[in-house]
VMD Tcl script that draws the C-alpha trace (Angstrom):
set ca {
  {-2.94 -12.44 -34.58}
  {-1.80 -15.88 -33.48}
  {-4.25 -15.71 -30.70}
  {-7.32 -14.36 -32.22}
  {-6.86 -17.33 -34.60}
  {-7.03 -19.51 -31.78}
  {-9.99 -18.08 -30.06}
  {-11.78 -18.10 -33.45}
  {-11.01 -21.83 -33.92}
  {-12.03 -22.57 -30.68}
  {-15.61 -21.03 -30.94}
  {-15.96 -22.56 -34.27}
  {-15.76 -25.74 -32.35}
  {-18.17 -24.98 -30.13}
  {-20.57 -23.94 -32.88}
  {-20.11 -27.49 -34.62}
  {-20.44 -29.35 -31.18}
  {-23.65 -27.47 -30.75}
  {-24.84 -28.20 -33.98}
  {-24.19 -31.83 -33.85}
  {-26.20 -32.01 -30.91}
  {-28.92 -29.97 -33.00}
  {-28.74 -31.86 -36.60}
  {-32.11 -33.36 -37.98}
  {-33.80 -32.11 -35.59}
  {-36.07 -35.10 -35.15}
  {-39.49 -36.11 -32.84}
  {-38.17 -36.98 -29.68}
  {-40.52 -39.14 -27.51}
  {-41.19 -38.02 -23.99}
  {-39.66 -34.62 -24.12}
  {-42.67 -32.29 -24.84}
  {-43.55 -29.21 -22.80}
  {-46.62 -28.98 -21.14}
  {-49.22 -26.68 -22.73}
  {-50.76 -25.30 -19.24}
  {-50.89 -26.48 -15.23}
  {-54.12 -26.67 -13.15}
  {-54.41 -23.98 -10.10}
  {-51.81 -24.64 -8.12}
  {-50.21 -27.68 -9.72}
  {-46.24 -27.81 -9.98}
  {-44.08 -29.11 -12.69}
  {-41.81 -31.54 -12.79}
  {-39.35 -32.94 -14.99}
  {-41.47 -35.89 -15.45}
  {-45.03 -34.25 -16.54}
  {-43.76 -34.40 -20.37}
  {-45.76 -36.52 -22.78}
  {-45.10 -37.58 -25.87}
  {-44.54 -35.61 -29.07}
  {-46.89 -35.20 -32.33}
  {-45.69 -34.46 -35.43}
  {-47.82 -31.76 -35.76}
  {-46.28 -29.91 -32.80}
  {-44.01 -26.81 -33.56}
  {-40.85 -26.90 -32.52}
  {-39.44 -25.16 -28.91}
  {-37.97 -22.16 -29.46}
  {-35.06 -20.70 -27.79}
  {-35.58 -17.09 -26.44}
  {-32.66 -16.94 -24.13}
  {-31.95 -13.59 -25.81}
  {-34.98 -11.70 -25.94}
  {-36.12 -12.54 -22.18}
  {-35.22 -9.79 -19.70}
  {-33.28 -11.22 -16.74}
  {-32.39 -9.29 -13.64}
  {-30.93 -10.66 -10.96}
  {-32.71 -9.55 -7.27}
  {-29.08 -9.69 -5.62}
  {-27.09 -8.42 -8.03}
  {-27.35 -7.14 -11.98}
  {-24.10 -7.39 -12.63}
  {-22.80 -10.04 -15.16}
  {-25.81 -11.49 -15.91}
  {-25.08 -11.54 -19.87}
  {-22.25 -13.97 -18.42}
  {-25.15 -16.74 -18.30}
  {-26.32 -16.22 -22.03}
  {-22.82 -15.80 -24.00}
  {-22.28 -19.52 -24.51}
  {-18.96 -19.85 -22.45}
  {-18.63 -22.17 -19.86}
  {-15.64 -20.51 -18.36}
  {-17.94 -16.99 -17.12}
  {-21.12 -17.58 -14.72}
  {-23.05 -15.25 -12.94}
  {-23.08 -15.16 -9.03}
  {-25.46 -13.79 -6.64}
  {-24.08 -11.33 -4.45}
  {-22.80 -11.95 -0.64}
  {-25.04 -9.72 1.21}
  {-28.57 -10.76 2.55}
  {-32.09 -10.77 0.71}
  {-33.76 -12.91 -1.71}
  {-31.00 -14.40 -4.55}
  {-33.04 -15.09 -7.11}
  {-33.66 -14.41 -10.73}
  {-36.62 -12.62 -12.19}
  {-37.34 -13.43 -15.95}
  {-39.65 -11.76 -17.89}
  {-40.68 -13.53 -21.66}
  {-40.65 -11.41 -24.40}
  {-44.12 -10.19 -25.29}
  {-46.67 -12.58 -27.15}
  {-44.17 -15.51 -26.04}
  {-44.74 -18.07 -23.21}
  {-41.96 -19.42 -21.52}
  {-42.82 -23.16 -21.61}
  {-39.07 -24.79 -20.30}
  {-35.59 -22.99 -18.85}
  {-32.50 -25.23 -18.67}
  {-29.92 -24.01 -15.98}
  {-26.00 -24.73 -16.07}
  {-24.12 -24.81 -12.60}
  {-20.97 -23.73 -12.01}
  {-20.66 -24.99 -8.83}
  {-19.62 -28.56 -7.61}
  {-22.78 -28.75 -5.87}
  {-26.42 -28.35 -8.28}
  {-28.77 -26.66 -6.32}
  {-32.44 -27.79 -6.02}
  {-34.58 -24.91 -7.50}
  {-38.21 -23.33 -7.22}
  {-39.84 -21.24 -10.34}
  {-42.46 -19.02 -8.82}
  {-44.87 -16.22 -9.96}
  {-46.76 -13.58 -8.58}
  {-50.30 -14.81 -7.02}
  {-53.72 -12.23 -7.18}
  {-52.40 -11.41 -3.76}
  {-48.69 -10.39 -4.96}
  {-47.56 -13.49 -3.06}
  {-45.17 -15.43 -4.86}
  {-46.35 -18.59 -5.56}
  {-44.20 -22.01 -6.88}
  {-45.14 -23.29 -10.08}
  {-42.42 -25.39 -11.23}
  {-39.62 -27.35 -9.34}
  {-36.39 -28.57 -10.45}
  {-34.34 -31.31 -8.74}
  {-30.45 -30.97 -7.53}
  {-29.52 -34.13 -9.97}
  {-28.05 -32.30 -12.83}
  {-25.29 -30.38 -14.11}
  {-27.90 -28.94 -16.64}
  {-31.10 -29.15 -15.13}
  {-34.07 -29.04 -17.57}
  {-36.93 -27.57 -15.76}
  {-40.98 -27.58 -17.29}
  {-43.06 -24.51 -17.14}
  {-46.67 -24.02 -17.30}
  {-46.58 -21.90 -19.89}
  {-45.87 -18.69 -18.55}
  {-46.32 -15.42 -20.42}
  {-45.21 -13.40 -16.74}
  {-42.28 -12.23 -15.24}
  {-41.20 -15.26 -12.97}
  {-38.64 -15.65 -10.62}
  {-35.84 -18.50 -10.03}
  {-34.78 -19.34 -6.42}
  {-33.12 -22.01 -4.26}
  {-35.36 -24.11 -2.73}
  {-34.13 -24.65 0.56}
  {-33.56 -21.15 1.05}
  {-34.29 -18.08 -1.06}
  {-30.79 -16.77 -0.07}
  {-29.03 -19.81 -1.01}
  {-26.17 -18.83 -3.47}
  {-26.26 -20.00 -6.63}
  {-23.61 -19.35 -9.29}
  {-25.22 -20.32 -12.70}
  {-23.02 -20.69 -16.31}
  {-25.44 -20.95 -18.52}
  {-29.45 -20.06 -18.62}
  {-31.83 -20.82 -21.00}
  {-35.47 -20.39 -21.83}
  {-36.99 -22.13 -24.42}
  {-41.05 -21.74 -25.41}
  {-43.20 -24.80 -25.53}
  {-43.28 -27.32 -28.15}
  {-41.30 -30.17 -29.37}
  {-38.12 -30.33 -28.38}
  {-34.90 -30.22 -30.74}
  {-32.09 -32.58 -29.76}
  {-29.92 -30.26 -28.53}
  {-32.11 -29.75 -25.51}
  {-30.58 -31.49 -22.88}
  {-33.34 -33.74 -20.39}
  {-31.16 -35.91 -18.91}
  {-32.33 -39.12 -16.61}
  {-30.93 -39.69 -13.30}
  {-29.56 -43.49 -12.60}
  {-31.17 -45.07 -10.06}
  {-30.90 -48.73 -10.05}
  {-29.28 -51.62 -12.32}
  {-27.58 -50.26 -15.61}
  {-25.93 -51.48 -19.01}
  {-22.79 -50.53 -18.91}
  {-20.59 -48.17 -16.93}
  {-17.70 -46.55 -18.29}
  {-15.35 -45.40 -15.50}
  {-12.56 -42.84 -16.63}
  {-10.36 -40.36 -15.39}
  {-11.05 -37.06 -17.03}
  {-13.86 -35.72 -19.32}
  {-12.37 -36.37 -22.86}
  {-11.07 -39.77 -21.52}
  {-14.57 -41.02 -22.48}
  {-14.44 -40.67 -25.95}
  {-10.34 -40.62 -26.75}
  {-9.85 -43.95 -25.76}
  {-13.11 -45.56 -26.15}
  {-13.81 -44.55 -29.67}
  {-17.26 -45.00 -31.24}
  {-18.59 -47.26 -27.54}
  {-20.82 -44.28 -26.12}
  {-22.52 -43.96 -29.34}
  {-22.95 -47.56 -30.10}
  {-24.11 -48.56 -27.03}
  {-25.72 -45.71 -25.15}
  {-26.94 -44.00 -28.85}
  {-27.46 -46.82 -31.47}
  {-28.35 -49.80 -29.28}
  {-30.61 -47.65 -26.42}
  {-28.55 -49.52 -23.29}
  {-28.40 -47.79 -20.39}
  {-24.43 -46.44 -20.29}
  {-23.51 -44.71 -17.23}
  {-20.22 -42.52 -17.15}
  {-17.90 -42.09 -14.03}
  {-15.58 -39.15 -13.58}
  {-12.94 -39.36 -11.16}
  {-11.18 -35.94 -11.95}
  {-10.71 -32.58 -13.16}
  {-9.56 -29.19 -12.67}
  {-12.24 -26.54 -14.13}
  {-15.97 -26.43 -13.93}
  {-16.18 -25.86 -17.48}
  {-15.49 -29.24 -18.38}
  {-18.51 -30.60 -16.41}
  {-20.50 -28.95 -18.76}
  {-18.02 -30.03 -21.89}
  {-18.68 -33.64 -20.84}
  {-22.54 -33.48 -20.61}
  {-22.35 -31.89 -24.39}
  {-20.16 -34.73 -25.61}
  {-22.10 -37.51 -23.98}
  {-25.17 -36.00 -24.99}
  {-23.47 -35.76 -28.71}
  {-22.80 -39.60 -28.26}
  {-26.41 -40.69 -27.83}
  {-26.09 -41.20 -23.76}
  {-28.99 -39.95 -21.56}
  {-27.99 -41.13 -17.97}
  {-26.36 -38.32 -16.20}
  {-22.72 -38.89 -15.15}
  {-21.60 -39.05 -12.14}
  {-18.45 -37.10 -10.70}
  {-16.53 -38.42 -7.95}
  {-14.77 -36.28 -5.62}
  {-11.34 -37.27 -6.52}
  {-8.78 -34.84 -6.93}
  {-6.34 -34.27 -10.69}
  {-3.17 -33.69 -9.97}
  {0.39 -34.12 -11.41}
  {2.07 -36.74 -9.73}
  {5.01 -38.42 -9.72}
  {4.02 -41.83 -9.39}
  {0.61 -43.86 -8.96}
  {1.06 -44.02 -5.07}
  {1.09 -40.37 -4.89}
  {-1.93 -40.14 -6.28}
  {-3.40 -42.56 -4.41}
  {-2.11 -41.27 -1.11}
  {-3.76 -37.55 -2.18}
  {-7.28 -39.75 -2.89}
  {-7.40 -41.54 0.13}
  {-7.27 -44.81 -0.39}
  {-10.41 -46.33 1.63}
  {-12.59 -43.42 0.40}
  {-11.49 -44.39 -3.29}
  {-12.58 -47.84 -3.42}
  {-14.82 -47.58 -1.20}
  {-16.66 -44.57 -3.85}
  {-16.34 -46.99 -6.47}
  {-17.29 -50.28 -4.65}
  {-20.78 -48.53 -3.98}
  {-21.32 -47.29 -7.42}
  {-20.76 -51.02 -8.24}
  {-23.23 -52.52 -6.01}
  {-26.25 -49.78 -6.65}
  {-25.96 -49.89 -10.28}
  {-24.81 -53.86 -11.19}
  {-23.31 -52.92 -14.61}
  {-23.14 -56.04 -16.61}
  {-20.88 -54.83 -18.74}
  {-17.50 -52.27 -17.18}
  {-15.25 -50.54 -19.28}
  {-11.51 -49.02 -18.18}
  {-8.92 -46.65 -19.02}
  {-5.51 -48.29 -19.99}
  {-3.51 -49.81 -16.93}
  {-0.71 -47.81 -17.79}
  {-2.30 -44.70 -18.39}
  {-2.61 -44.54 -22.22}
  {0.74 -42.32 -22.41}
  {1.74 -42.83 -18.78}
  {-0.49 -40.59 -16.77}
  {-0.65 -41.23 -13.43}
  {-4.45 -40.35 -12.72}
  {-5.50 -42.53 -15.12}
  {-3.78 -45.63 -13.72}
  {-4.98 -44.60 -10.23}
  {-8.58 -45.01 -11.24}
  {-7.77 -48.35 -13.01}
  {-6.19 -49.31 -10.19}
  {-9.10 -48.66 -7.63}
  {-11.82 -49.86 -10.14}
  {-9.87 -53.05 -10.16}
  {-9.80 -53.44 -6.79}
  {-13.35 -52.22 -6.03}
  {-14.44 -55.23 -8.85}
  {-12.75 -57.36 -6.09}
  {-14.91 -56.00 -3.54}
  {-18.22 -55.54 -4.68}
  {-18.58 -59.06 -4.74}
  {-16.75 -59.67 -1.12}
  {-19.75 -59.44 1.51}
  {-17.16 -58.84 4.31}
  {-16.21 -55.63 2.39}
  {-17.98 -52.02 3.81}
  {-21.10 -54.00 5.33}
  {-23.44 -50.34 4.91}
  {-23.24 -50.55 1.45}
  {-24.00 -54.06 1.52}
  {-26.94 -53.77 3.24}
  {-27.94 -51.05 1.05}
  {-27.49 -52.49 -2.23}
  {-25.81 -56.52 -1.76}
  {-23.10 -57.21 -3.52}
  {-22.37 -57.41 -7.38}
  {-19.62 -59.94 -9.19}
  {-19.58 -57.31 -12.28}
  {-20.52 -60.30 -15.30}
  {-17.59 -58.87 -17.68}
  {-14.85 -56.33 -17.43}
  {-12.69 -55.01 -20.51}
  {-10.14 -52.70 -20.06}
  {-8.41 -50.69 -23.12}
  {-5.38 -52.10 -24.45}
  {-5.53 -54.84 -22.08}
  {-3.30 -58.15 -23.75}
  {-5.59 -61.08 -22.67}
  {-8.70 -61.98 -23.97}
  {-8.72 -59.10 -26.72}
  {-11.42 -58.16 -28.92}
  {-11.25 -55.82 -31.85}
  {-14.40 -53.12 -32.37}
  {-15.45 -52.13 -35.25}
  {-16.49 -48.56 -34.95}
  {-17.11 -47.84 -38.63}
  {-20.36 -49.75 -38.66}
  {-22.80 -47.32 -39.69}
  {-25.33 -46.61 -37.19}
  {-29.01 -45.76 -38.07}
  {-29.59 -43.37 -34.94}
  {-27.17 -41.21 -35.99}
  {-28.33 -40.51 -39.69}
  {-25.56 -43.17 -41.59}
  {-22.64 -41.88 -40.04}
  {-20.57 -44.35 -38.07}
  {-19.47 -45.03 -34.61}
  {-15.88 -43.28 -35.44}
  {-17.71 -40.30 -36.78}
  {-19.96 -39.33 -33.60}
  {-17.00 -39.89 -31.59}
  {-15.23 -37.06 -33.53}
  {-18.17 -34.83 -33.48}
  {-18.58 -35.35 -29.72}
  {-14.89 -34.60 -28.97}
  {-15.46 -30.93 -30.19}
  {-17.48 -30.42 -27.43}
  {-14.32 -30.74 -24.98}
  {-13.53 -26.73 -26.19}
  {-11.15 -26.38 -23.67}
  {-8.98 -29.70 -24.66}
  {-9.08 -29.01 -28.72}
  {-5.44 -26.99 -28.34}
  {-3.91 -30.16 -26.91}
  {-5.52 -33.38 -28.09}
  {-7.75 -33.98 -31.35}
  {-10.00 -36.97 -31.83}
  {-8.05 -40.24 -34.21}
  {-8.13 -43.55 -34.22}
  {-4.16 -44.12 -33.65}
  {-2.18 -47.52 -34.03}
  {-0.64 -46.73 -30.43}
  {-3.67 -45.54 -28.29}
  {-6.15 -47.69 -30.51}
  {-9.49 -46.71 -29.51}
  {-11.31 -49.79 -30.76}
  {-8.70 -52.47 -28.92}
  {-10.15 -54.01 -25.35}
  {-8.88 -57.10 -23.58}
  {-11.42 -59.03 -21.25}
  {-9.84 -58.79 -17.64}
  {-12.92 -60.59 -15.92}
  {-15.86 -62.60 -16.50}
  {-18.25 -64.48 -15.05}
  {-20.01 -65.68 -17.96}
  {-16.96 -66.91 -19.92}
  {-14.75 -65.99 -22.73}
  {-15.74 -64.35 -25.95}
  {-15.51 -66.54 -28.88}
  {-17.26 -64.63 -31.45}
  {-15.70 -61.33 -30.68}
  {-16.88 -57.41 -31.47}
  {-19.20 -57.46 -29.23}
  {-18.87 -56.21 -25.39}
  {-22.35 -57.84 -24.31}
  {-21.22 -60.95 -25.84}
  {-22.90 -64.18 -23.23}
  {-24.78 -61.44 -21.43}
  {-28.03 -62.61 -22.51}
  {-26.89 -65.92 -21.48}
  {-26.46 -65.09 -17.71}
  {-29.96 -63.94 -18.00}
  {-31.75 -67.18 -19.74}
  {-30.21 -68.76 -17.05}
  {-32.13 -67.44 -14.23}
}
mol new
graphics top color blue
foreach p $ca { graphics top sphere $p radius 0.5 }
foreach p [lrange $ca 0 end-1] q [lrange $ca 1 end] { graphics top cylinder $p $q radius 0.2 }
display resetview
């Protein structure tokens, strides 16, 4: 009985996570389907215009489509039951690996969204059949997300998903969706790749770390004030918590896709440990890089000791402290130098840091999100991290205060005025 309870408590969360996402479902700029594609024109992720308010509103259809898998039928309900932990697979043997969809009938398929399960996203074409039974590549989605959004032409056809390097690429897929054309509601996921210069970057251990410790930030920042916030993993254990932490950031207001680093959890006995497992000159180097590409002004960190002592989490303070150091040291890993110079980050704040602290106010209420404040998102967003909600729930504790940051370096002086991370930014900028 115990155990059912738990299960059912754990889908509820789910269902509020989801609906968070969903709530007031609102115009979104930029993320309308296209109505309809030339003769051989592909889609892309970037051919969506900007919404009307007299556009309906996308509908999901995951359910009614008819899916069969060219490889294999088996489990393919596993990519439309809403649990990260199952995924489909294609099977081992040779031939085309792809999935053929066919849209229900006087409904066009106008967008699918596709959940890896894999470490690896794989770069996909959507085809149909030409006049000459030829299949034919209408649509094209990149290898840069976890949940890659992908535009189609409106297509009232069976249509087929495949790798694009190779048909018989394997793909193992979590979660498939197919949504008609229209606007989009907010729970549909079109996230943007970073590419150059951002905001803010958030480096943490674990997904959940991004939101336990750091409190209303994400949805101040990355939701309320439109910066550009990029998240760094270091480390987990499951796949289903890559797709946990796209949810909550999504939930928070952020739109840059995270990036995962290839840095093993573990439990370890002592910081060195863990830092002997990572490799020490791939670690910093990793995080050096990520420095120099993406010139945060503003860096955020985990607590040097770990929050309540854990070991990966003052590993990856540890090398983000020491890759600060070198992005800005010219002698340090000359090919990334070249590719992207070096970068003195402006201001670093680390949680529950001693020096230089500044108190946030997360209860400030913030117009993106309807009223509710900084605190409040955070909590919402948490419930996305299904797998974590047996162990940890989202508060605002006097111990592991979320809202607490000391400045450990800066380029562009003290804060004197306080709540505000980007305080003197703008100076460093009138400057030049």
């Amino acid at each position: 009985m115990m155990i059912k309870c738990r299960k059912l408590l754990l889908a509820l969360a789910a269902m509020l996570c989801l609906c968070a996402i969903a709530a007031a479902e609102e115009i979104r700029t930029a993320t309308d389907l296209p109505s309809g594609a030339a003769d051989g024109e592909i889609w892309t992720a970037t051919d969506l215009t900007p919404a009307t308010a007299d556009m309906p509103f996308a509908e999901d259809i995951t359910q009614e489509v008819l899916i069969n898998g060219e490889s294999t039928k088996k489990h393919l309900n596993r990519m439309r039951d809403g649990n990260y932990r199952s995924y489909w697979e294609t099977a081992s043997y040779a031939g085309s690996r792809g999935l053929h969809i066919t849209p229900p009938e006087g409904k066009a398929a106008g967008a699918i969204v596709i959940r890896w399960r894999s470490i690896y996203n794989v770069a996909t074409l959507v085809q149909v059949r030409n006049e000459a039974g030829e299949w034919e590549t209408v649509a094209r989605g990149s290898d840069d997300f976890g949940a890659a959004y992908i535009p189609l032409p409106a297509l009232t056809q069976e249509f087929r998903v495949v790798a694009e390097a190779d048909p018989q690429t394997k793909m193992l897929i979590s979660e498939f969706q197919v949504h008609t054309t229209g606007r989009l509601p907010k729970n549909v996921q079109v996230w943007q790749k970073a590419t150059g210069k951002v905001d803010m970057m958030q480096i943490v251990a674990h997904p959940d770390d991004e939101i336990l410790w750091f409190g209303g930030m994400l949805p101040t920042y990355a939701g309320e004030q439109k910066k550009d916030v990029l998240v760094v993993c270091s480390s987990y254990r499951a796949f289903n918590r890559r797709q946990e932490l796209l949810d909550c950031l999504w939930t928070a207001g952020v739109r840059l896709h995270p990036v995962f680093l290839d840095l093993n959890d573990m439990s370890a006995p002592t910081v060195e440990a863990v830092l002997d497992a990572w490799y020490r000159p791939h670690a910093f180097s990793s995080v050096t890089s990520l420095l120099r590409k993406h010139q945060p002004d503003v860096l955020v960190l985990q607590d040097t000791k770990g929050e309540y002592g854990h070991k990966v989490h003052q590993a990856i303070v540890y090398v983000s402290q020491k890759a600060v150091d070198y992005a800005a040291d010219a002698t340090y890993d000359p090919d990334s130098v070249q590719l992207y110079g070096t970068w003195d980050v402006p201001k670093v704040y680390i949680h529950l840091y001693k020096e230089n602290q500044i108190k946030m106010d997360w209860n400030q209420p913030l117009s993106a999100f309807d009223g509710k404040t900084g605190h409040e998102v955070a909590a919402e967003a948490f419930l996305c991290h299904v797998s974590q909600l047996k162990r940890w729930e989202y508060k605002d504790s006097e111990k592991h205060d979320n809202s607490l940051f000391g400045l450990w370096h800066t380029t562009v002086g003290p804060d004197v005025i306080g709540g505000d991370m980007f305080e003197n930014i703008d100076k460093l900028y009138a400057e030049k």
